[in-house]
FIKOLZA-1660 file (N, C-alpha, C; in steps of 0.1 Angstrom, whole numbers, plus 5000, padded with zeros to 4 digits):
% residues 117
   i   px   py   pz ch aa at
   1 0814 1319 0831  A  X  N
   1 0802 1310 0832  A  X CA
   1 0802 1301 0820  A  X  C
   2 0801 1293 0823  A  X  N
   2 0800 1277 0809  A  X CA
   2 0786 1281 0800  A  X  C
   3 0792 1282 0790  A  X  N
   3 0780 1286 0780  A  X CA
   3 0763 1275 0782  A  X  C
   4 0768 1267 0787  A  X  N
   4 0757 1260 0788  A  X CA
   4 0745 1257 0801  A  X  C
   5 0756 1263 0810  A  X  N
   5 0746 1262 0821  A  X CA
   5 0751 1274 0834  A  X  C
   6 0741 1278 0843  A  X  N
   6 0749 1285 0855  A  X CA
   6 0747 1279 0864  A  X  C
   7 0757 1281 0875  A  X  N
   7 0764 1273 0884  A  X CA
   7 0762 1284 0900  A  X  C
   8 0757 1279 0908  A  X  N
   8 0760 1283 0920  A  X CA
   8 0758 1275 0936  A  X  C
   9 0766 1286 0944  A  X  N
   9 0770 1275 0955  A  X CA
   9 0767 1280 0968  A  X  C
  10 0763 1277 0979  A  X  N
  10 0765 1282 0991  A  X CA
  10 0781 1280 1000  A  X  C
  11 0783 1287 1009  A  X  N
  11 0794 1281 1012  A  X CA
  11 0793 1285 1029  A  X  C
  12 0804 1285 1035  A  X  N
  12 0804 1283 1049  A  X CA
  12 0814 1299 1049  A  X  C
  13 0818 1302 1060  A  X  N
  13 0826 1317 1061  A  X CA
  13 0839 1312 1059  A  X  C
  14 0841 1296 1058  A  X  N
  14 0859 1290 1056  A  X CA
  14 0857 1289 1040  A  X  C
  15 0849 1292 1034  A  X  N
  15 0850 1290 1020  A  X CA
  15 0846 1276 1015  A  X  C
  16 0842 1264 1026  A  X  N
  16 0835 1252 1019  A  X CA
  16 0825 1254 1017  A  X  C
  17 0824 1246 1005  A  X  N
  17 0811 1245 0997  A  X CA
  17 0802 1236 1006  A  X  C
  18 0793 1246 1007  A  X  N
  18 0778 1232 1013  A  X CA
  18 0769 1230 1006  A  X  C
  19 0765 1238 0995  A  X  N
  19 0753 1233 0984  A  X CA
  19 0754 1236 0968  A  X  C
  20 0757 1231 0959  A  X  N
  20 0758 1234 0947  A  X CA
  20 0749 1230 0937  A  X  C
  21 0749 1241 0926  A  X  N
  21 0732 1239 0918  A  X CA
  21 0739 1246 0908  A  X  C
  22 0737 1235 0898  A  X  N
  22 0737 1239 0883  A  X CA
  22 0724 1240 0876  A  X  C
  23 0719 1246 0866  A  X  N
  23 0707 1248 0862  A  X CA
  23 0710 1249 0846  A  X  C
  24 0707 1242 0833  A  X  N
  24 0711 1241 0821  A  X CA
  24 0703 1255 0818  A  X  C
  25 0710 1260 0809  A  X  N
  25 0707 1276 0803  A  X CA
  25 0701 1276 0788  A  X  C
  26 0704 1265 0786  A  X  N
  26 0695 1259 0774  A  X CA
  26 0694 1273 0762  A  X  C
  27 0705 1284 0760  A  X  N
  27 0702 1293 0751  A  X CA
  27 0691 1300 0758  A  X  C
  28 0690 1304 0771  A  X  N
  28 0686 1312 0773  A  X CA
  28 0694 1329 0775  A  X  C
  29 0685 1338 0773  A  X  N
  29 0691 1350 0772  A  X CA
  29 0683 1362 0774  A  X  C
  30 0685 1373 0778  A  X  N
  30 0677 1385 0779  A  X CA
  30 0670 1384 0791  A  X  C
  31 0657 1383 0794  A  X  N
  31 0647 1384 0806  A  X CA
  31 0647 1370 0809  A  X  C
  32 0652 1364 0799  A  X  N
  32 0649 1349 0804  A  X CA
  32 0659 1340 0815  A  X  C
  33 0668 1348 0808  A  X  N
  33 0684 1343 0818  A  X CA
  33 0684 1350 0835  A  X  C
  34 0678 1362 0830  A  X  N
  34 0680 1367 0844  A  X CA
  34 0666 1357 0854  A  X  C
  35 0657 1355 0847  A  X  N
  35 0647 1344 0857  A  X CA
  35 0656 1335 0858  A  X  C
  36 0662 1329 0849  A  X  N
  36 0665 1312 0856  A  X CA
  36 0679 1318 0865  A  X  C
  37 0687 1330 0864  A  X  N
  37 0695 1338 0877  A  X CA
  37 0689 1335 0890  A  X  C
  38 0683 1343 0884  A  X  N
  38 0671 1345 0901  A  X CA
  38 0661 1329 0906  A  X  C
  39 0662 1316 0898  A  X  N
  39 0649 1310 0900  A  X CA
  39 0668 1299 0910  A  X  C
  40 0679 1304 0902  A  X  N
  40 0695 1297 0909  A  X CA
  40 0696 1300 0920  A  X  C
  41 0696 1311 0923  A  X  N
  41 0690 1318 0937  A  X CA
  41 0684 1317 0949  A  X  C
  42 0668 1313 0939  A  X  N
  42 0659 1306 0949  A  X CA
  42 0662 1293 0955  A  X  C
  43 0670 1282 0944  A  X  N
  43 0672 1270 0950  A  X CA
  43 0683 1267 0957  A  X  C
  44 0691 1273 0953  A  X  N
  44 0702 1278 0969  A  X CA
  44 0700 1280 0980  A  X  C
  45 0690 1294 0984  A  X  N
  45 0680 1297 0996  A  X CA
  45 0673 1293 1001  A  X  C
  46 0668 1282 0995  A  X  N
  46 0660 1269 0996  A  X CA
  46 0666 1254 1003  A  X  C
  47 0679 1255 0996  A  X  N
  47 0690 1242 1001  A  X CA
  47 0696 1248 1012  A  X  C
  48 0698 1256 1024  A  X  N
  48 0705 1262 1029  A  X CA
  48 0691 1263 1042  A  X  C
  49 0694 1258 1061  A  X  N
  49 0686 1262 1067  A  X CA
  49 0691 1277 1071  A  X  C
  50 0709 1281 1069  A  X  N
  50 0711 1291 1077  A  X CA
  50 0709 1305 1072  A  X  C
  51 0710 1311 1077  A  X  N
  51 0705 1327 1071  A  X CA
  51 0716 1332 1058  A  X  C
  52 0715 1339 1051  A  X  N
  52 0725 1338 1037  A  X CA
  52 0729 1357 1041  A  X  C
  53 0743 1357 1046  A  X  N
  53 0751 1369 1049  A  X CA
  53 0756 1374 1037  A  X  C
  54 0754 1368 1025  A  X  N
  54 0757 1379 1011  A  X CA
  54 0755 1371 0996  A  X  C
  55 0756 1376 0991  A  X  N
  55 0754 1372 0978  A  X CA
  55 0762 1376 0967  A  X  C
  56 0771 1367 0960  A  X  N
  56 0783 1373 0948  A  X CA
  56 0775 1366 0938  A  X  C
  57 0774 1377 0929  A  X  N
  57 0770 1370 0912  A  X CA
  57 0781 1377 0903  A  X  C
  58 0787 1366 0897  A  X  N
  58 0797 1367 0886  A  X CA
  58 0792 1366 0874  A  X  C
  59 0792 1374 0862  A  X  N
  59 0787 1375 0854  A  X CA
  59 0793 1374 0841  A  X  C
  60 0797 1368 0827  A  X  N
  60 0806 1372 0816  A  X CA
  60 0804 1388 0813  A  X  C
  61 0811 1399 0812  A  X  N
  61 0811 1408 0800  A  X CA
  61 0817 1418 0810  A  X  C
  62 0813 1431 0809  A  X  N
  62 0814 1446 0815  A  X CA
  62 0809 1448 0825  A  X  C
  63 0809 1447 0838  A  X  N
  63 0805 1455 0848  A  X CA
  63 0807 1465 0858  A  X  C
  64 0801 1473 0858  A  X  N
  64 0807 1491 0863  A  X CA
  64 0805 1484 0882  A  X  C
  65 0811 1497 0889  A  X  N
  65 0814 1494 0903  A  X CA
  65 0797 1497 0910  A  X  C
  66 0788 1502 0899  A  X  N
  66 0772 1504 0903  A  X CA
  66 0766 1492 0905  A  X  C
  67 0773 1484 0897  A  X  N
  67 0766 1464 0896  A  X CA
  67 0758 1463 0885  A  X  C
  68 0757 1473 0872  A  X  N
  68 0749 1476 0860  A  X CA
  68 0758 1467 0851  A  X  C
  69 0750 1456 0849  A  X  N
  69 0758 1450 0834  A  X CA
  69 0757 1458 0823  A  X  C
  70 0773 1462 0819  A  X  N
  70 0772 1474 0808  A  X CA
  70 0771 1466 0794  A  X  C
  71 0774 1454 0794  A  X  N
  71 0769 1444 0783  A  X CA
  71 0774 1427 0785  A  X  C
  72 0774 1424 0781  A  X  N
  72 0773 1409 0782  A  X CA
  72 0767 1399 0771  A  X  C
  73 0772 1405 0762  A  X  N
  73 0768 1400 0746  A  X CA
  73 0762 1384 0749  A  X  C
  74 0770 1374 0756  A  X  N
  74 0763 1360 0755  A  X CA
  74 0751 1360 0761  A  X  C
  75 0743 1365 0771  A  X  N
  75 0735 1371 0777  A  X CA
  75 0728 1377 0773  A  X  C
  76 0730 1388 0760  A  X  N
  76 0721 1395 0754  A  X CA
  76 0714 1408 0771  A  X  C
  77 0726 1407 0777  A  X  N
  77 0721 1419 0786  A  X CA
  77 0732 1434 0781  A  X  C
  78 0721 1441 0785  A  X  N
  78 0733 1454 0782  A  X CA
  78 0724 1464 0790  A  X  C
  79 0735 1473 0798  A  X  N
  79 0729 1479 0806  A  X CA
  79 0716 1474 0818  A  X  C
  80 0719 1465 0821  A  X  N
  80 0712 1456 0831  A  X CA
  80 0712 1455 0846  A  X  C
  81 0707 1461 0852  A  X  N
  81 0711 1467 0864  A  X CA
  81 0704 1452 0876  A  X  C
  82 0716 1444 0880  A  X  N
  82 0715 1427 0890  A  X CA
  82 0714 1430 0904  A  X  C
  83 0721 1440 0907  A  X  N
  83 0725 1442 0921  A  X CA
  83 0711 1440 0925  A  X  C
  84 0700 1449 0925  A  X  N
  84 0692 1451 0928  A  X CA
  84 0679 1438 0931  A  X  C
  85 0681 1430 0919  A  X  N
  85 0669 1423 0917  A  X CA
  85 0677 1410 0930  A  X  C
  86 0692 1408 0932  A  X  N
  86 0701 1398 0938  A  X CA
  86 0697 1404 0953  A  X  C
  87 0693 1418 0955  A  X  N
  87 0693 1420 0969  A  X CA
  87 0683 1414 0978  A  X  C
  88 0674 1408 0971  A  X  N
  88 0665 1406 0977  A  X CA
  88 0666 1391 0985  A  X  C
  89 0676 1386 0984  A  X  N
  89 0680 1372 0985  A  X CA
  89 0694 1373 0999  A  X  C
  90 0696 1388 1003  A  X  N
  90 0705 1387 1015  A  X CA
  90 0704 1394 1029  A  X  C
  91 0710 1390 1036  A  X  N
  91 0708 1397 1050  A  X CA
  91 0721 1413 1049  A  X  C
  92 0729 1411 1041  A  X  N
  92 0741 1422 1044  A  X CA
  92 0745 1428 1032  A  X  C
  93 0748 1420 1022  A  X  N
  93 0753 1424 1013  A  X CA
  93 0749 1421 0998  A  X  C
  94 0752 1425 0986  A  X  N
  94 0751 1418 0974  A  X CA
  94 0758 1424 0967  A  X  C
  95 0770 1412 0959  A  X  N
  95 0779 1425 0947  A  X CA
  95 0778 1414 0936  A  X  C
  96 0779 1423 0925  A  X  N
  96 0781 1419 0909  A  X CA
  96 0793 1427 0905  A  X  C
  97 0797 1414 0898  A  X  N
  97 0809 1419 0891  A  X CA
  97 0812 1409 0879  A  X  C
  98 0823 1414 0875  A  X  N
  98 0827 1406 0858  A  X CA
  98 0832 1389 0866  A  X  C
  99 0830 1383 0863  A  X  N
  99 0835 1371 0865  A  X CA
  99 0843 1365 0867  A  X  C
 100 0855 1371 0857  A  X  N
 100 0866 1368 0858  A  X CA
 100 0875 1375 0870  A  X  C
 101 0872 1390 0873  A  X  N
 101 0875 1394 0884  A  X CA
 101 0870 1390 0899  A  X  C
 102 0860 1383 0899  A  X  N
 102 0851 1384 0909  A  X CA
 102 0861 1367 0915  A  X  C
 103 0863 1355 0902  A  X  N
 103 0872 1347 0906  A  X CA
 103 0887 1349 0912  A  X  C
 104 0894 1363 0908  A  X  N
 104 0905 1364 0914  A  X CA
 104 0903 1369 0926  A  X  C
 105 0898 1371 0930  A  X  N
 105 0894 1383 0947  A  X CA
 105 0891 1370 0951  A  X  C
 106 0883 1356 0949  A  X  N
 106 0879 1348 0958  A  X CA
 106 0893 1336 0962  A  X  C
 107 0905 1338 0949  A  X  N
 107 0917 1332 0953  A  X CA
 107 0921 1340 0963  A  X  C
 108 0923 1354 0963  A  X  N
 108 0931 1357 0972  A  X CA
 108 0923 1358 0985  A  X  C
 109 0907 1357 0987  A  X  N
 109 0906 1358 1001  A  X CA
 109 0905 1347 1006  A  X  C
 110 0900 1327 0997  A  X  N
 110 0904 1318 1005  A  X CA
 110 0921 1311 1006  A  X  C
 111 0926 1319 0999  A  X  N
 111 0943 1318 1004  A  X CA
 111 0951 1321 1010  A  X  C
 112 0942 1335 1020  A  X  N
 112 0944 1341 1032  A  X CA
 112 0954 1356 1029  A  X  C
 113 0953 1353 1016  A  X  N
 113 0966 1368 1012  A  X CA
 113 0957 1381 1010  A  X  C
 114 0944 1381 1014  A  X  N
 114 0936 1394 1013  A  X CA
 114 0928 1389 1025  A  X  C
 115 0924 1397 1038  A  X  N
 115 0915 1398 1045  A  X CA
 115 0908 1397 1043  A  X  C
 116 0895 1395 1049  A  X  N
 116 0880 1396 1049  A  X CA
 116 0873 1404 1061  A  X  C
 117 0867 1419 1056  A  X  N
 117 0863 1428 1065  A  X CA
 117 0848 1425 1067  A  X  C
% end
């Protein structure tokens, strides 16, 4: 994530982007970051008429396979449990994960070299 702002997107099941929303993070951190998370969220669900089949939040730092940010120093989260507060925004699914990991899984499933179940 760009120190300065978070970034999110809707997209189609082919992996095109149909709506994108940046929101400046202005040094936000702690309870504050996770509102303007969740307020990124809202205006995604908002730009979108069709129903939203899952939700991926990529996050900087440690995250366990529970979806608990084990820390995330730029963030000032530690032990932060997202899944939960993210679930409320989908019809099927919701995963958190480290960011950087969450980017390689999305090359390989719109490259076609990893399925999608």
């Amino acid at each position: 994530m760009p120190a300065g702002r978070m970034i999110g997107a809707v997209q189609d099941l082919f992996g095109v982007v149909k709506t994108r929303v940046e929101l400046p993070r202005e040094g936000r951190a702690g309870t504050d970051a996770v509102r303007l998370a969740v307020r990124l969220a809202e205006e995604l669900r908002a730009a979108t008429d069709r129903p939203l089949l899952g939700v991926g939040v990529g996050t900087p730092g440690v995250v366990d396979a529970r979806g608990v940010v084990l820390d995330a120093p730029s963030l000032s989260w530690r032990e932060r449990t997202m899944a939960v507060s993210t679930a409320d925004f989908v019809v099927r699914t919701s995963t958190l994960g480290d960011d950087v990991v969450l980017a390689g899984a999305a090359v390989l499933v719109l490259s076609g070299e990893l399925g999608v179940a």
